[in-house]
C-alpha positions in Angstrom: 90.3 101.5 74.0 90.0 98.6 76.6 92.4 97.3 79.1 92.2 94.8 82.1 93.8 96.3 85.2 95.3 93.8 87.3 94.6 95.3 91.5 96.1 94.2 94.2 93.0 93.9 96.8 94.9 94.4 99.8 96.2 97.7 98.4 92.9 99.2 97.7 92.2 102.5 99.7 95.7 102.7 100.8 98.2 105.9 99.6 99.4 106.3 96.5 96.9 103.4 95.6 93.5 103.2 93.8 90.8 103.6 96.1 87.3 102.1 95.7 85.6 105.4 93.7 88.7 104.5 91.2 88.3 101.3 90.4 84.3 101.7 89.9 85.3 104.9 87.8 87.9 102.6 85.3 84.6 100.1 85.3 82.4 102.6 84.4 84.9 103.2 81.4 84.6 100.0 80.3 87.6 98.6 81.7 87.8 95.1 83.1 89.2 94.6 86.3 91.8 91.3 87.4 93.0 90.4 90.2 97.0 90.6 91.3 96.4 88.7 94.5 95.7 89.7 98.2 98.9 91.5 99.1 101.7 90.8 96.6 103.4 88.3 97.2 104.8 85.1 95.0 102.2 82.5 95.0 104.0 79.3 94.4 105.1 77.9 97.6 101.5 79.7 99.3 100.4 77.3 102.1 96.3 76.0 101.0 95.6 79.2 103.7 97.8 82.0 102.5 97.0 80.9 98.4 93.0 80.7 99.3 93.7 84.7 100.5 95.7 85.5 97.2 93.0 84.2 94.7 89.7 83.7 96.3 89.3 86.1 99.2 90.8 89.0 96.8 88.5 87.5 94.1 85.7 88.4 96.1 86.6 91.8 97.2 87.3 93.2 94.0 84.0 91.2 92.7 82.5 93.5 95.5 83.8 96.7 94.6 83.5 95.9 90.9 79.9 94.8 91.0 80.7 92.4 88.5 82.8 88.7 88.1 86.7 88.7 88.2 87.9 86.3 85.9 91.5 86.6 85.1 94.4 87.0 87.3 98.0 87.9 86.7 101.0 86.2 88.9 102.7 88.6 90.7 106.4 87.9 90.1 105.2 85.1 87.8 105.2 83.1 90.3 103.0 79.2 89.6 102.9 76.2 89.4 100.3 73.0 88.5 98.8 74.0 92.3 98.5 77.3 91.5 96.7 76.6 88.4 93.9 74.3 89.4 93.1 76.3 92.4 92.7 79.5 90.0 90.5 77.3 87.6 88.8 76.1 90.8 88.1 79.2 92.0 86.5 80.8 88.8 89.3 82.5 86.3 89.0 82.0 83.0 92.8 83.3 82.2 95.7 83.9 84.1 98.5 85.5 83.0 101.9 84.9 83.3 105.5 86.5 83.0 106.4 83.9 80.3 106.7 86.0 77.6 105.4 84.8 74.0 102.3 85.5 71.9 99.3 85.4 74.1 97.0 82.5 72.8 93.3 83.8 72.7 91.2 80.7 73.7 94.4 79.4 76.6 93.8 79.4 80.3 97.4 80.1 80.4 98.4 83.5 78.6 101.8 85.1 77.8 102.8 88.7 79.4 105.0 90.7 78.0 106.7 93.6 80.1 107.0 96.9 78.1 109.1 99.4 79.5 110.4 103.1 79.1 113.6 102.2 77.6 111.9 99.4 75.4 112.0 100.6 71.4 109.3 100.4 68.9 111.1 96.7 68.0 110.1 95.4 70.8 106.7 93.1 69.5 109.0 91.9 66.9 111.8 90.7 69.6 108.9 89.2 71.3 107.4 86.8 69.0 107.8 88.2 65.5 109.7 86.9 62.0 112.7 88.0 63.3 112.6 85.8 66.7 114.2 83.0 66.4 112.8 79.5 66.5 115.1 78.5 68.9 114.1 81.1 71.3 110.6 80.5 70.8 111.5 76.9 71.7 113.0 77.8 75.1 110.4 79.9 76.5 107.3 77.6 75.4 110.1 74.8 77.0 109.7 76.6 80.8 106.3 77.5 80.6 105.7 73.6 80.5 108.0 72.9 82.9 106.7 75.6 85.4 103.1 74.4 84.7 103.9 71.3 85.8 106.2 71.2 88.5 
């Protein structure tokens, strides 16, 4: 099994937090490793300074301790927009995933996240996207995730 585990760089070595050790271990594993910004935060709204920390200075850092390239990101909060976009395609991710829900399209810069949780039931990839989902609904969310990508 493979995952991609999105780190906060900012966060690394810190309590309760992976540390460096960890992150090479889940490497080692065959895990891929993403970046979930600098320290957190929402980054729509970022100044050029403050959004150049979230995506490219934690880019690096976790390219450091990785000892490999950090191509996808995930928005914390799901928090973009257009500028957000370009300067993640600008600064070398090849995805970037969002809270948007949906079906995650394989080949899209832009890809759907889902949030799974404890008290979620085994219906819940067919509430997502599946036969039973209605068009409508579909409709809607694709509807915002244009609208957030362009604003």
């Amino acid at each position: 099994m493979r995952a991609t585990f999105f780190i906060v760089a900012g966060r690394i070595g810190t309590p309760q937090f992976l540390d460096e050790g960890n992150v090479r271990s889940l490497v080692a594993a065959g895990m891929e490793i993403g970046c979930h910004g600098m320290r957190h935060r929402p980054w729509r709204g970022l100044d050029g300074k403050a959004l150049h920390e979230e995506l490219v200075e934690a880019k690096a850092i976790l390219e450091n301790v990785a000892g490999r390239p950090v191509t996808r990101a995930a928005c914390p909060f799901g928090s973009y927009d257009r500028r957000v976009l370009v300067t993640l395609r600008r600064s070398g991710y090849h995805h970037v995933y969002t809270s948007d829900r949906g079906m995650a399209r394989t080949n899209s810069f832009v890809q759907a996240r889902n949030s799974v949780g404890a008290g979620d039931s085994s219906d819940v990839l067919a509430r997502i996207e599946g036969p039973e989902a209605t068009a409508r609904r579909a409709l809607g969310r694709r509807a915002k995730a244009l609208v957030k990508r362009w604003r």
